[in-house]
C-alpha positions as CSV (number, residue, x, y, z in Angstrom):
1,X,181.5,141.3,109.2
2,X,183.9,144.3,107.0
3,X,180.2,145.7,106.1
4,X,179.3,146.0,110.1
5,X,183.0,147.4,110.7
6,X,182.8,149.7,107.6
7,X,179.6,150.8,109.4
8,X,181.2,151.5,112.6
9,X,179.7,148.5,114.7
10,X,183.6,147.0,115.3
11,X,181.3,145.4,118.3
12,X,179.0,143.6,116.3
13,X,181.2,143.1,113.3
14,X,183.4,140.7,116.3
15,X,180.2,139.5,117.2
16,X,179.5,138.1,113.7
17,X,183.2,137.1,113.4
18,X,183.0,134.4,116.7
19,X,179.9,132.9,115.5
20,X,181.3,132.3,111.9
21,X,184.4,131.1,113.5
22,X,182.4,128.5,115.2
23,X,180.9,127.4,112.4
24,X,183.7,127.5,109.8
25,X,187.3,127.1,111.9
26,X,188.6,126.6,108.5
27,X,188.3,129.4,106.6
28,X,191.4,131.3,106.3
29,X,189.8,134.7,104.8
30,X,187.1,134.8,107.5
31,X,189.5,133.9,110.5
32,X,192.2,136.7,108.7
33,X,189.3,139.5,109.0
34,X,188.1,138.4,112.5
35,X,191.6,138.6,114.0
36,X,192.2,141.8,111.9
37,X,189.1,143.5,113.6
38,X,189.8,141.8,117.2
39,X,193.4,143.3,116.8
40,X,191.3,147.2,116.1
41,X,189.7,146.6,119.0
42,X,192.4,146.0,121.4
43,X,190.5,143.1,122.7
């Protein structure tokens, strides 16, 4: 996800995010980074 973002894909680096979200609810580092790159977006 931060090498997609770093990349300039904020779309698919979300993208990436929800799915590993799905899978791993738990993880606080993962669901830190998605909601940092959901907040860039404005989503």
């Amino acid at each position: 996800m931060t090498g997609l973002a770093m990349a300039g894909d904020l779309s698919g680096a979300i993208d990436v995010g929800t799915v590993a979200a799905a899978i791993n609810p738990n993880e606080a580092e993962l669901l830190g980074e998605y909601g940092y790159r959901v907040a860039l977006s404005g989503r």
